[in-house]
C-alpha positions in Angstrom: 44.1 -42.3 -10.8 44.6 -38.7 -12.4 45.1 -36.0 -10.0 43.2 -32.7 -10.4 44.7 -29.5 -11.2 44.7 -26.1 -9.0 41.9 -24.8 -11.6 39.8 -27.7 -11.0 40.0 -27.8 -7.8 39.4 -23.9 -7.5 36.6 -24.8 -10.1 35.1 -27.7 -8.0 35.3 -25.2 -4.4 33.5 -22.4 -5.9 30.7 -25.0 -7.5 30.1 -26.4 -4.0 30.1 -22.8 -2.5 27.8 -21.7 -5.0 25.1 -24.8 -4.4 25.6 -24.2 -0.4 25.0 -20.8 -0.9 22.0 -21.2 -3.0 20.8 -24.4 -0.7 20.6 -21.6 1.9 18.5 -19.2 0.2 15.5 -21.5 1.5 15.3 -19.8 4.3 14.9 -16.5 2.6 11.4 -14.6 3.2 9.0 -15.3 0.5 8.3 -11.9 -0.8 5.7 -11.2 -3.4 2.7 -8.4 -4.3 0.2 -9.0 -1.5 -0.8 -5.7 -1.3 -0.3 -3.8 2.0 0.5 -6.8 3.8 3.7 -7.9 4.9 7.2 -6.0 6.3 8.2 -3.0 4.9 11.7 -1.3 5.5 13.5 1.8 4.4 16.9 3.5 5.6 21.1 2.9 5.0 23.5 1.9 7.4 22.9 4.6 10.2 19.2 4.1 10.5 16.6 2.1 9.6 12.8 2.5 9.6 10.5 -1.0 9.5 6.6 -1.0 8.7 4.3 -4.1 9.2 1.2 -4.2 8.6 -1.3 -6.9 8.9 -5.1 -7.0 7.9 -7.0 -8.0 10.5 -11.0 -8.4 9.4 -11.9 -5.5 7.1 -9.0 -3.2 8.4 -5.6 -2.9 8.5 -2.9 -2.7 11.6 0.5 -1.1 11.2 3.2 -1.4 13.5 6.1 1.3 13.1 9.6 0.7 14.4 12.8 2.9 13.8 16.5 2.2 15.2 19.8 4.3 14.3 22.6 1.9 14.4 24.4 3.1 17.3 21.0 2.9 19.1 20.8 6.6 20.1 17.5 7.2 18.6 14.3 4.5 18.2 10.6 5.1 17.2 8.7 2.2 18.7 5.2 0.9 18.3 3.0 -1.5 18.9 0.3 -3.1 16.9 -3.0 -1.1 19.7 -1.1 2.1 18.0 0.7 3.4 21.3 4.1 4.3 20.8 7.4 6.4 22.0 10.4 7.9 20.3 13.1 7.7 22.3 17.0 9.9 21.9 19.8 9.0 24.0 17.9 7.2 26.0 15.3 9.4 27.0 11.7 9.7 25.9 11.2 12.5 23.9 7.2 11.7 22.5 4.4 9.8 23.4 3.0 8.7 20.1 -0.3 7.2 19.3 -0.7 5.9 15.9 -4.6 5.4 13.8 -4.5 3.5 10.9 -7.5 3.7 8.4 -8.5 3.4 4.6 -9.0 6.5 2.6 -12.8 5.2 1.4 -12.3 7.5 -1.8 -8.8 5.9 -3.1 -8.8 2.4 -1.2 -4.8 3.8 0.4 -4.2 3.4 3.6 -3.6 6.5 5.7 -1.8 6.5 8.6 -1.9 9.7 11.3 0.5 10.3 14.1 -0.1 12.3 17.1 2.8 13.0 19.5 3.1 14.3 22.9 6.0 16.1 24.1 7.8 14.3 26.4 9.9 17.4 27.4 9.6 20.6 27.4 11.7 21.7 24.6 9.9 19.8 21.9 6.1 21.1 20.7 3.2 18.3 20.2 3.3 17.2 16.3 1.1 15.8 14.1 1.1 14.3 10.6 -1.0 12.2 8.5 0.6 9.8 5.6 -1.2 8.3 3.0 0.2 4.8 1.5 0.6 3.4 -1.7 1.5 0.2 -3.2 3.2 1.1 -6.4 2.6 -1.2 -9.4 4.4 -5.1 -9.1 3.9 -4.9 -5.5 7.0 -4.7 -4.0 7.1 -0.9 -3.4 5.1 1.4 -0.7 5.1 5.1 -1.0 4.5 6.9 2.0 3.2 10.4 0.8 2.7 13.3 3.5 -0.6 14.9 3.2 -0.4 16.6 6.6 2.2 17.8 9.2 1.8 20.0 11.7 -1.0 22.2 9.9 0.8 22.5 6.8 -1.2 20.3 3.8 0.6 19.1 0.7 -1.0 18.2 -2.1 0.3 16.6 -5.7 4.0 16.8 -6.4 4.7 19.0 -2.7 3.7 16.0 -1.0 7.0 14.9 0.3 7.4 10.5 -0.4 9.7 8.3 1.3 9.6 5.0 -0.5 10.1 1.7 1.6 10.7 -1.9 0.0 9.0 -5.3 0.8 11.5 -7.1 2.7 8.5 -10.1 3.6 5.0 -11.2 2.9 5.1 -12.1 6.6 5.2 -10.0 9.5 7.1 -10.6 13.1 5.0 -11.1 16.1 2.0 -10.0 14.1 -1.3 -9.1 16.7 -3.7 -11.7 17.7 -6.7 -11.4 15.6 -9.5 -9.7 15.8 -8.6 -7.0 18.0 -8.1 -4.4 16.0 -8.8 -1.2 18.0 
């Protein structure tokens, strides 16, 4: 019986590590150009921002979450558009989001109203109109509106989020889209 070498073995470990590693890329989310549909997230290390959005009948629900790392700051919705933003553990906003289609471009446009929750910050408002790029797998979210101020063409300011799933988590019962 021959024995194996140290480079064949070395060879034969990182061959089994690669197949394991690849055997567990089944449980990967599928993630594919299904238009708005599906999980959306943007950030880096310190913070991260997440958008889901479902159709439900002919209209579309969002649901907006954002969490810094060390948990000091969180935006959080739910899928009826009520929301909070919360810093160091206190409640800084009230925040009710309305989700609609723009019937002259098909984009989804989402407008945020928030409440002060104390009496240093000043109500807000902004309105954010969506696009799937081209392949699917990015969404720009263009600022039309904030606070009073419009922006229009290149002004608008874009954050760009990536498809992270076709799926969403905990996505709304149907049909009860507000």
């Amino acid at each position: 019986m021959r024995k194996t070498s140290h480079q064949e073995r070395v060879g034969i470990s990182a061959a089994v590590l690669v197949a394991v590693a690849l055997a567990g890329c089944g449980g990967n989310a599928r993630v594919s150009d299904t238009g708005y549909a599906g999980t959306w997230v943007r950030g880096n290390e310190r913070i991260r921002s997440t958008l889901a959005i479902v159709r439900d009948g002919d209209r579309f629900r969002t649901r907006i979450g954002v969490r810094s790392s060390d948990g000091t700051y969180a935006i959080r919705a739910g899928w009826e558009g009520a929301g909070e933003e919360v810093q160091d553990g206190a409640k800084t906003y009230v925040l009710v989001y309305r989700t609609t289609v723009d019937p002259a471009t098909a984009h989804l446009r989402v407008e945020c109203t928030g409440t002060p929750a104390v009496p240093s910050r000043k109500p807000m408002r902004y309105v954010d109109e969506l696009v799937v790029e081209p392949g699917g797998l990015t969404l720009s979210a263009y600022t039309l509106e904030r606070d009073g101020q419009r922006y229009e063409g290149d002004a608008r300011p874009r954050r760009e989020f990536r498809k992270a799933s076709d799926e969403v988590k905990d996505p709304p019962p149907a049909g009860r889209a507000p």
